[in-house]
C-alpha positions as CSV (number, residue, x, y, z in Angstrom):
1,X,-59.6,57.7,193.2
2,X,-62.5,59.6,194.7
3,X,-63.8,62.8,193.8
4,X,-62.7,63.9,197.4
5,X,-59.0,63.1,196.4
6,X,-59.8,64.2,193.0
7,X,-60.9,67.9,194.5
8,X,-57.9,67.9,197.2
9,X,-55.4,66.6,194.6
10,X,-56.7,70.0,192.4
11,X,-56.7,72.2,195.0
12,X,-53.1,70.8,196.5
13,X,-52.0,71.4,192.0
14,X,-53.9,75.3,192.3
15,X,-52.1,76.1,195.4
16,X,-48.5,75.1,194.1
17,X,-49.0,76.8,190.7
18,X,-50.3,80.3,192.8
19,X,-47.5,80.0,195.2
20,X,-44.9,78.9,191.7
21,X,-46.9,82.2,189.9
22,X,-46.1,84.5,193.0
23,X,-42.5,83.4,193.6
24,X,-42.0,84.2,189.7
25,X,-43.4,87.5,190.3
26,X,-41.2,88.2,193.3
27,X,-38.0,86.8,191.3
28,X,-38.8,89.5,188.4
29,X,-39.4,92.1,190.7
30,X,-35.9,91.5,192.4
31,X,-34.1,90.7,188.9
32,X,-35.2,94.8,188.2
33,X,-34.0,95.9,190.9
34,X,-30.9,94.2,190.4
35,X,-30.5,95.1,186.8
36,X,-31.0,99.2,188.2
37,X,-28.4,98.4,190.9
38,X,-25.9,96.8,188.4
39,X,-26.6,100.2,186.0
40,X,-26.0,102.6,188.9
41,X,-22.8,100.3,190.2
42,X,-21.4,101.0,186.7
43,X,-21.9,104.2,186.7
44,X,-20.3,104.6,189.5
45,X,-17.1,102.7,189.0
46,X,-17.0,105.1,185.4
47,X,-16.6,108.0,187.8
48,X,-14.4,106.2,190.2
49,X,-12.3,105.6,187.1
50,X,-12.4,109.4,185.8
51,X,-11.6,110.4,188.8
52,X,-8.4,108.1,189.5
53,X,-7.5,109.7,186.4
54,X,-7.5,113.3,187.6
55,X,-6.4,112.4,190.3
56,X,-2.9,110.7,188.8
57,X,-2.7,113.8,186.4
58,X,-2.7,116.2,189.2
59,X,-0.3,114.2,190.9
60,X,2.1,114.3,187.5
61,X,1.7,118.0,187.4
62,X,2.8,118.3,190.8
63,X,5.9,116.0,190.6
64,X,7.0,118.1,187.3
65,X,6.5,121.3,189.7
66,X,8.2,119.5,192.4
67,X,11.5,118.5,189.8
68,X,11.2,122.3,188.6
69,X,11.3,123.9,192.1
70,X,14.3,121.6,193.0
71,X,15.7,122.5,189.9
72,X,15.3,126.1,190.5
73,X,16.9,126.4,193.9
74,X,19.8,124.1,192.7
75,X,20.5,127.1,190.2
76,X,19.5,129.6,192.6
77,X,22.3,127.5,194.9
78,X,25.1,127.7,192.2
79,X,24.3,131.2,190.9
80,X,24.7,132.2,195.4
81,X,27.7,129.7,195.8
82,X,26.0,128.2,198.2
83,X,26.4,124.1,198.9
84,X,23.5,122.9,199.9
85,X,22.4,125.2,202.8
86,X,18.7,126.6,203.3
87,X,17.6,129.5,200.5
């Protein structure tokens, strides 16, 4: 082998280790802004969850209200005599 092919084979190894080095760089950069996506997608679904939560315990409350009301003009219904028609 020449020193010619000696100094392009070297040069040919420096390149591919700078391009390797910079593509690792990149990779790390994009794995932390991943890992800060995942944390705020968490975060997120947490609230999502608290507020399905609320939301089905709002929903409870206002089906008891709902039973109560009916209940209510059912007695209001009897104590009238009435069968049925509007209050």
């Amino acid at each position: 082998m020449t020193d010619e092919e000696r100094q392009r084979q070297m040069e040919f190894i420096l390149d591919t280790l700078a391009r390797l080095t910079a593509s690792t760089s990149q990779l790390a950069e994009s794995d932390a802004i991943d890992r800060a996506r995942r944390v705020r997608l968490e975060e997120s679904f947490v609230v999502l969850l608290e507020l399905a939560g609320r939301h089905e315990e709002r929903l409870d409350q206002n089906d008891r209200r709902a039973a109560r009301l009916e209940e209510s003009m059912a007695e209001l219904r009897r104590l009238t005599g009435q069968n049925g028609g509007d209050v």
